[in-house]
C-alpha positions as CSV (number, residue, x, y, z in Angstrom):
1,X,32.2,-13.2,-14.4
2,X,30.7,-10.8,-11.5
3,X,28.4,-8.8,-10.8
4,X,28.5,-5.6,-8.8
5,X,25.0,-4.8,-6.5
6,X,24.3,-2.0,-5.2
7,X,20.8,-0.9,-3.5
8,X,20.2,2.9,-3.1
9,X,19.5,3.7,0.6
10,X,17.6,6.8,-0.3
11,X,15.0,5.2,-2.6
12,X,14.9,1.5,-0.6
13,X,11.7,1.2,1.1
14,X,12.6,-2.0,2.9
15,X,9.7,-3.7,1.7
16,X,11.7,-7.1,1.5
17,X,10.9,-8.1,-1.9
18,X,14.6,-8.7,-2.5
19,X,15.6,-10.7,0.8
20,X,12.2,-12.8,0.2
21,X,13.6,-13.7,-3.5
22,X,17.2,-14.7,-2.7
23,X,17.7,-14.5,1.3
24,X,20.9,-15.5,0.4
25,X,21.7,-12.3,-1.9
26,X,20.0,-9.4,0.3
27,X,19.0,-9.0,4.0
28,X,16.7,-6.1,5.7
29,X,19.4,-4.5,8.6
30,X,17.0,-1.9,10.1
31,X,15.0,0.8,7.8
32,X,16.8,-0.4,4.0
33,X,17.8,-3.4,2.8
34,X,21.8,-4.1,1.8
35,X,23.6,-6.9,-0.1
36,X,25.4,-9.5,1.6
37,X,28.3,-9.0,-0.8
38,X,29.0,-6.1,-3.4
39,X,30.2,-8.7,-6.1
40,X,28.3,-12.0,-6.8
41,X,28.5,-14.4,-9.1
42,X,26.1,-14.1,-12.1
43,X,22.7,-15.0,-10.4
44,X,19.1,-14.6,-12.3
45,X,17.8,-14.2,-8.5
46,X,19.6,-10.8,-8.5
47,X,17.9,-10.1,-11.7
48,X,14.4,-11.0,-10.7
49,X,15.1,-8.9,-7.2
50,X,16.3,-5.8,-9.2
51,X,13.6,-6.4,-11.2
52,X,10.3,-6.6,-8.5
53,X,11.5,-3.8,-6.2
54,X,8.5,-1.4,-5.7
55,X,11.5,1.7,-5.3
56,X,13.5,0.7,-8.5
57,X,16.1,0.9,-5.6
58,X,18.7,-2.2,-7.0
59,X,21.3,-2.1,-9.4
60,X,23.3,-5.0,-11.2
61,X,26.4,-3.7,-13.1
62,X,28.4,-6.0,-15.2
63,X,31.4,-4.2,-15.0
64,X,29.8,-0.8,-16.7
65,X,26.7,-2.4,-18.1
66,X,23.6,-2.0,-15.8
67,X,21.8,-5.2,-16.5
68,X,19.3,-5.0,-13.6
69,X,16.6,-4.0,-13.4
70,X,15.8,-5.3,-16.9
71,X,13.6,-3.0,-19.0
């Protein structure tokens, strides 16, 4: 199964939560942060990313299921 992430460029606030929690997964390229890939592999570290971003600004769909950020 995959995973679709997508980070909002109008509510990222670059703060590199994200890229510190799976450098792998997310990188800061100039004022926002992006993914590395749009589809991933199911990965809790996408999860926990999703869920410590001060803006709220990731999103993890399984197919049309948002499952990150958790509530």
């Amino acid at each position: 199964m995959t995973w679709k992430v997508e980070i909002d460029p109008q509510q990222c606030m670059a703060s590199g939560s994200c890229a510190a929690i799976a450098p792998d997964l997310f990188v800061l390229d100039g004022e926002h942060a992006r993914p590395l890939k749009e589809r991933i592999g199911e990965d809790e570290r996408a999860l926990d990313a999703a869920d410590v971003c001060p803006a709220v600004a990731i999103t993890i769909r399984d197919g049309a299921d948002v499952v990150g950020p958790r509530p």
